[in-house]
C-alpha positions, 0 to 999 in steps of 0.5 A, a space after each residue: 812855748 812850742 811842742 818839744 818843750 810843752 813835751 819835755 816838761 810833761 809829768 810822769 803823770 800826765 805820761 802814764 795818763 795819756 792815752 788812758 781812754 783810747 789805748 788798750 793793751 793786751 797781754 798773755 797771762 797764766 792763769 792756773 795753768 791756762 793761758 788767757 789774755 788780760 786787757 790793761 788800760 794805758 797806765 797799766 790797771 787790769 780791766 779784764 781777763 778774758 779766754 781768747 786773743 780774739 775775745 779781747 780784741 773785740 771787748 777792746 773795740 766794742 769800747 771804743 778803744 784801740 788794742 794793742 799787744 803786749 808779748 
């Protein structure tokens, strides 16, 4: 089987898990009326809320992971 169809005959899943362990996502959030950035994991779990962009860009890496932003 070639790699578009191995690709197209993906779960969601399988979708939502790829990545998990490589990509996380930073995002804005207000939290009692200060803004801070959530981290999230590639299918979508909140693993941290933290101050500063900068803050979680750097936990991001100091896992081994790879941040990406969300707006």
């Amino acid at each position: 089987m070639n790699t578009t169809a191995q690709i197209r005959q993906i779960t969601p899943q399988d979708l939502a898990a790829l990545g998990v362990h490589d990509i996380a996502y930073i995002k804005p959030k207000t939290i009692n009326g200060q803004q801070v950035f959530a981290v999230h994991a590639a299918d979508g779990a909140e693993l941290a809320v933290l101050p500063s962009r900068e803050s979680a860009f750097a936990a991001v890496r100091q896992n081994d992971m790879e941040p990406l932003s969300l707006h």
